[in-house]
C-alpha positions in Angstrom: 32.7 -52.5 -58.2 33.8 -48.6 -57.7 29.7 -47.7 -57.7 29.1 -50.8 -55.2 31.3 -50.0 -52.9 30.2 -46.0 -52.8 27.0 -47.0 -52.0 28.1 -49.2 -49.0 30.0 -46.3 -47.9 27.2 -43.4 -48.0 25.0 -46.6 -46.1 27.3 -47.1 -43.8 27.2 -42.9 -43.2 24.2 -43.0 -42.9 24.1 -45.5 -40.4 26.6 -44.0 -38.2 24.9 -40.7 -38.7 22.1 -42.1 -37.3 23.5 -43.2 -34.4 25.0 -40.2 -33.2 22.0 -38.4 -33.6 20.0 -41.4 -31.4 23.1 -41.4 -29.0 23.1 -37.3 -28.4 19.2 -37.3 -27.9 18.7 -40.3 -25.6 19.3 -38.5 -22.7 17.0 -35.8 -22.8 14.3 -37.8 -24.3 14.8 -40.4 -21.2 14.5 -37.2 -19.2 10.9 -36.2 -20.8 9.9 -40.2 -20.4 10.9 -39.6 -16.7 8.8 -36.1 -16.3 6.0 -38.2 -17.9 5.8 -41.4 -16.3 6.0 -39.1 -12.6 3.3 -36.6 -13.7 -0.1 -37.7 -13.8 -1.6 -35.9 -17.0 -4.5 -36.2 -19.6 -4.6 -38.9 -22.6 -3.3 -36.1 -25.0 0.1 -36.9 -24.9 0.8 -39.7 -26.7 4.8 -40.2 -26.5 5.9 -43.0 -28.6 8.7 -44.8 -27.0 10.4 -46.5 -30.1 9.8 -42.8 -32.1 11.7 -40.0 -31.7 11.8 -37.6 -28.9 11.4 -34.9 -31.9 7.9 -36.1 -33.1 6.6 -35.9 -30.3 3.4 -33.5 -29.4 4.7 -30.6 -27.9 8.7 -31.1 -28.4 10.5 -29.3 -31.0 14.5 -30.0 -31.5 17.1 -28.1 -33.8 18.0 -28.2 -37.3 20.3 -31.3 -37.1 17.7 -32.8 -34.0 20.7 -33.5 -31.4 18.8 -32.0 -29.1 15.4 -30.4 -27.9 14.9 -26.9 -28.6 11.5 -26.3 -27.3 8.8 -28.2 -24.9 5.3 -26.6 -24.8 3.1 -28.5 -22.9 0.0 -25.5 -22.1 -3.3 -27.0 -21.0 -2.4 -30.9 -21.0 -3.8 -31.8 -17.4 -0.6 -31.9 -16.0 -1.0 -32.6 -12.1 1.4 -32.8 -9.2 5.4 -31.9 -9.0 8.0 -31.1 -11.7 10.5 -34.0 -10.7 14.2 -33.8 -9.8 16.2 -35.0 -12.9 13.6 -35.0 -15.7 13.2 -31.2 -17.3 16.1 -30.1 -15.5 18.1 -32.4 -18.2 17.2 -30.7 -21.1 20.4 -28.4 -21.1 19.6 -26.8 -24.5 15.8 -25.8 -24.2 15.2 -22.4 -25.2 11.7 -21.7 -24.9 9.6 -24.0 -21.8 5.6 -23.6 -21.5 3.9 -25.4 -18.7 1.1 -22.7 -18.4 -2.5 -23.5 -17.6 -2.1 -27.0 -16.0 -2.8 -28.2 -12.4 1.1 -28.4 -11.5 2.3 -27.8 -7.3 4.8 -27.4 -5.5 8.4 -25.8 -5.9 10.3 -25.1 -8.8 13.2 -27.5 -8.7 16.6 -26.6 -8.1 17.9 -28.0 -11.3 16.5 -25.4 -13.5 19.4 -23.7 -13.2 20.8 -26.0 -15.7 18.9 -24.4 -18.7 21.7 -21.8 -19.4 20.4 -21.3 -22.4 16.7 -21.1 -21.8 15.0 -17.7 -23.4 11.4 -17.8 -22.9 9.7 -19.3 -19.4 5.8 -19.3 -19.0 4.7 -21.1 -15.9 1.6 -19.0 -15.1 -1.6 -20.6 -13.9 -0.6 -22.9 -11.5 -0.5 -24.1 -8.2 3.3 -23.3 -7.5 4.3 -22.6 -4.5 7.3 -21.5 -2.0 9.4 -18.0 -2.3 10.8 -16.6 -5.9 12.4 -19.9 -7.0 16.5 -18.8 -6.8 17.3 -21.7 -9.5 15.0 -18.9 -11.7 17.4 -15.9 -11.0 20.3 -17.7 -12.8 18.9 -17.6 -15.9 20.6 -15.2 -16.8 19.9 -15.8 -20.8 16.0 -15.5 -19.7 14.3 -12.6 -21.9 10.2 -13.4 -21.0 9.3 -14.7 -18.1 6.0 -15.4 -16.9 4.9 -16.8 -13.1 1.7 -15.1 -13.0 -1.3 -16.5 -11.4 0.4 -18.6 -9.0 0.7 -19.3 -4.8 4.4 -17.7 -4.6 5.1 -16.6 -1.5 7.3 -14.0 0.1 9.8 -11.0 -1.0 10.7 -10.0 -5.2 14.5 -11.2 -4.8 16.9 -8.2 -5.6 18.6 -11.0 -7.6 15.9 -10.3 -10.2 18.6 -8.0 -11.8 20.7 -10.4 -12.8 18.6 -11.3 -15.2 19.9 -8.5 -17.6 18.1 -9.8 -20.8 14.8 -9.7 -19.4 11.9 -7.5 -21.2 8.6 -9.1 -20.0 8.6 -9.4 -16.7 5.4 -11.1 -15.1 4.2 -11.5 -11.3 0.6 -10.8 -10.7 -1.8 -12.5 -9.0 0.5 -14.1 -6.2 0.7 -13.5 -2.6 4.5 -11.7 -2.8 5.1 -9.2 0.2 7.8 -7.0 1.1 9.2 -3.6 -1.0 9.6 -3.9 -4.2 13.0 -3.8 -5.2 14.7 -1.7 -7.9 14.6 -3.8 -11.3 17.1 -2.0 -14.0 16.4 -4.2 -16.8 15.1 -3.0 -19.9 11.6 -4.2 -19.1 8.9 -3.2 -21.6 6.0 -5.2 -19.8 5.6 -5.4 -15.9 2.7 -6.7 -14.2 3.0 -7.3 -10.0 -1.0 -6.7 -9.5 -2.6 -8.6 -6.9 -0.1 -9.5 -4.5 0.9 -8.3 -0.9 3.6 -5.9 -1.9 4.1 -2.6 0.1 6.1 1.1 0.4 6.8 2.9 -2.2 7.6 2.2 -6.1 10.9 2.7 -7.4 11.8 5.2 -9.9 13.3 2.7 -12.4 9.2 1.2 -12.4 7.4 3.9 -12.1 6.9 4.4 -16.1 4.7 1.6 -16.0 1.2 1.9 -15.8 -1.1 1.6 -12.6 -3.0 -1.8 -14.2 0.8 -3.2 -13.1 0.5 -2.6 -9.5 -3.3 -2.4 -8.8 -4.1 -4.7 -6.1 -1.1 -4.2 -3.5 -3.1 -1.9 -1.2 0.0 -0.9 0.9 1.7 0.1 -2.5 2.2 4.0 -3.6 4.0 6.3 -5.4 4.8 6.1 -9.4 1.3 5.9 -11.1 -0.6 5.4 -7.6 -1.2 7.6 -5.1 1.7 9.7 -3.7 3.2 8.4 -0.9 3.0 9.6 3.0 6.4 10.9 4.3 6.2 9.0 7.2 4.6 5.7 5.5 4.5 3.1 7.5 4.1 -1.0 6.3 1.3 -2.9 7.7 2.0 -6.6 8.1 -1.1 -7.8 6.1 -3.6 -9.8 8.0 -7.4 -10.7 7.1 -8.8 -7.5 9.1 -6.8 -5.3 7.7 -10.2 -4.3 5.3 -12.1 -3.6 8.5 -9.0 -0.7 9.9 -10.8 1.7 7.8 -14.0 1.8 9.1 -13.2 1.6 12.9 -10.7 3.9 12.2 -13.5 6.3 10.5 -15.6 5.7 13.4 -12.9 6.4 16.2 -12.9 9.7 14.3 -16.6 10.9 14.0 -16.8 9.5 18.2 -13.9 12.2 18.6 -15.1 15.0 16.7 -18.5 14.3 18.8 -16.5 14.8 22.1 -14.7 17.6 21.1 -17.9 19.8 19.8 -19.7 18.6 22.8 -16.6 19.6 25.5 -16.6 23.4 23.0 -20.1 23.8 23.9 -19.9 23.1 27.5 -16.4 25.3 28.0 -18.6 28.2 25.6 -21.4 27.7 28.7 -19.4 28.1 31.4 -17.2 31.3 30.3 -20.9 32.9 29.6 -21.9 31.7 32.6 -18.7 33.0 35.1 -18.9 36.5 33.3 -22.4 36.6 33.9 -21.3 36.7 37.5 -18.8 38.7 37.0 -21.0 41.6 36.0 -23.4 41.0 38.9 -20.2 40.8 41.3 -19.2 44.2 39.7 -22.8 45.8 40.2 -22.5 45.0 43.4 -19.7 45.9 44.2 -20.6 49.7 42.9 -23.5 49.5 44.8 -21.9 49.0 47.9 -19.4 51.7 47.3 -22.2 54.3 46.3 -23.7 53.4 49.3 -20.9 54.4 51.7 -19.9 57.4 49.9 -23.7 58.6 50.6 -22.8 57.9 53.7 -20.2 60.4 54.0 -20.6 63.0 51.9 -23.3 65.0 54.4 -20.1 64.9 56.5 -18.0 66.3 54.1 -20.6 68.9 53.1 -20.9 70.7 56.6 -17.1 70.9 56.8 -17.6 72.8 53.9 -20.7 74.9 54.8 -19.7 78.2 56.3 -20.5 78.4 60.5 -23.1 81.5 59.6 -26.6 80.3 58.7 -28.1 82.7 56.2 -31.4 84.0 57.4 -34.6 82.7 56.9 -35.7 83.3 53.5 -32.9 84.1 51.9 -31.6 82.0 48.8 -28.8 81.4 47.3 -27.2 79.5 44.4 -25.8 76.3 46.8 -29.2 75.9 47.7 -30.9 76.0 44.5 -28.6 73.0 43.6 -28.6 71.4 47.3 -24.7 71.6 48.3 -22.4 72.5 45.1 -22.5 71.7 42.0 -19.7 69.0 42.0 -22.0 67.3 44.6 -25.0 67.6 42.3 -23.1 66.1 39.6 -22.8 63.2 41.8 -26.3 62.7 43.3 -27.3 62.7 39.9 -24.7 60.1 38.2 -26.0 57.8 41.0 -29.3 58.4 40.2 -28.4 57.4 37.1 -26.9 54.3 37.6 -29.6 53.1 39.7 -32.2 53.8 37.5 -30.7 51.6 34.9 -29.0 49.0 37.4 -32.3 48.4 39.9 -32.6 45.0 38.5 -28.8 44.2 39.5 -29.5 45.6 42.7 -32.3 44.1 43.4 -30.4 40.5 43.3 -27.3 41.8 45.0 
């Protein structure tokens, strides 16, 4: 009888034992029937309603299987919205992997329920809206991955609360703004092909320039350096074609100045060509009237006794006196060299 009844008792353990375990898992795995049954999604998943949520393709649960420690669902044809209420549920999920599926919309607000969630790979997908807040909670997240998506929109400075993160991914979005400041211990980083602009902090700039290639407002750190008066371009489809007009304003400029150079170089050579046949002139004139008077100056000079016939003398070898000679030569001179001058004046 002893051995009877401590079998019924270990049964009856059992029993109970099973129970609990049903009773503490029936929640979540009503929550991944829910996400399921709402999702449209290829024949690969092949949930069995009367198995348990832990054999399952794709679920993983802890030791004692209470409750479900992973869900990776990559490349299952997923299609359309995460629902309200179905993976949100699923309060002791550590790692979650929806990558490569056809999934839209926004994240929803009940993932900030996964206190305890590690790991997050939602990259290549059709998700949309700003940096889901619900995803800056997290603050247990250490990877996360929302690459390759249609996220709109600034970085969040909330990022930082995310104090455990290492791997932080981003590219290949359409996220604008600066980029904030992230002092996490990141070891990867990746914001490549997005909209981003200004300069890149300090705390990122160790990272190399395959992590920001793409933002073509973006400098500083391992791109090029910054201007000191840098200005943000709102982003707009044209803003490939600002280079070349801008290229071509210049070259039409430089054009305009070299021809105005040329034309100011012609007229300064032109005005002091006049200038130089105003100035001949203008000697000519005055050599004219001082021939004028000189003769009169000359017999004021010339004493009132006229030598005799014959007679010589040295004034008359050199016509009046020498200084006068001097003179009548110097404008001899000048005219010989200037007749051309003259001639125009």
């Amino acid at each position: 009888m002893a051995a009877v009844s401590l079998i019924l008792s270990c049964f009856v353990s059992i029993l109970l034992l099973t129970e609990r375990v049903n009773s503490e898992s029936l929640q979540e795995k009503q929550a991944l029937l829910a996400f399921l049954k709402q999702v449209p999604h290829e024949n690969r998943l092949k949930w069995n309603e009367s198995d348990s949520a832990c054999n399952w393709v794709g679920v993983e649960c802890n030791s004692d299987r209470s409750s479900i420690y992973s869900l990776r669902l990559p490349g299952t044809g997923l299609v359309g919205q995460i629902p309200s209420g179905s993976i949100g549920k699923l309060s002791q999920l550590r790692v979650l992997s929806l990558r490569s599926n056809r999934l839209s919309g926004q994240i929803p607000p009940d993932f900030r329920n996964l206190t305890h969630l590690r790991s997050l790979y939602l990259q290549h997908n059709k998700f949309s809206g700003e940096f889901p807040a619900s995803i800056t909670q997290l603050t247990g997240l250490i990877r996360l991955d929302i690459s390759s998506n249609n996220f709109t929109g600034p970085i969040p400075f909330a990022v930082n609360n995310l104090t455990l993160l290492t791997g932080l991914f981003l590219g290949n979005n359409r996220f604008s703004g600066n980029l904030p400041s992230i002092t996490a211990g990141l070891t990867d980083f990746n914001v490549s092909d997005n909209n981003l602009n200004g300069s890149i902090p300090s705390s990122l700039s160790k990272f190399p320039a395959a992590s920001f290639t793409g933002n073509v407002n973006l400098c500083g750190g391992p791109l090029r350096p910054c201007k000191s008066f840098f200005i943000s371009p709102s982003p707009s489809p044209s803003s490939s074609d600002a280079p070349s007009r801008l290229s071509g304003k210049k070259s039409k400029l430089s054009t305009a100045a070299i021809i105005a150079i040329s034309a100011a170089s012609a007229l300064a050579g032109l005005l002091l060509l006049l200038a130089l046949v105003l100035f001949f002139c203008l000697r000519k004139r005055r050599g004219s009237r001082k021939g004028q008077t000189k003769p009169r100056e000359t017999t004021g000079n010339v004493p009132a006794t006229i030598p005799p016939a014959g007679a010589s003398s040295s004034k008359d070898v050199t016509g009046t006196s020498s200084g006068m000679g001097e003179r009548n030569k110097l404008v001899f001179t000048e005219e010989e060299f200037t007749v051309s001058i003259w001639k125009i004046c």
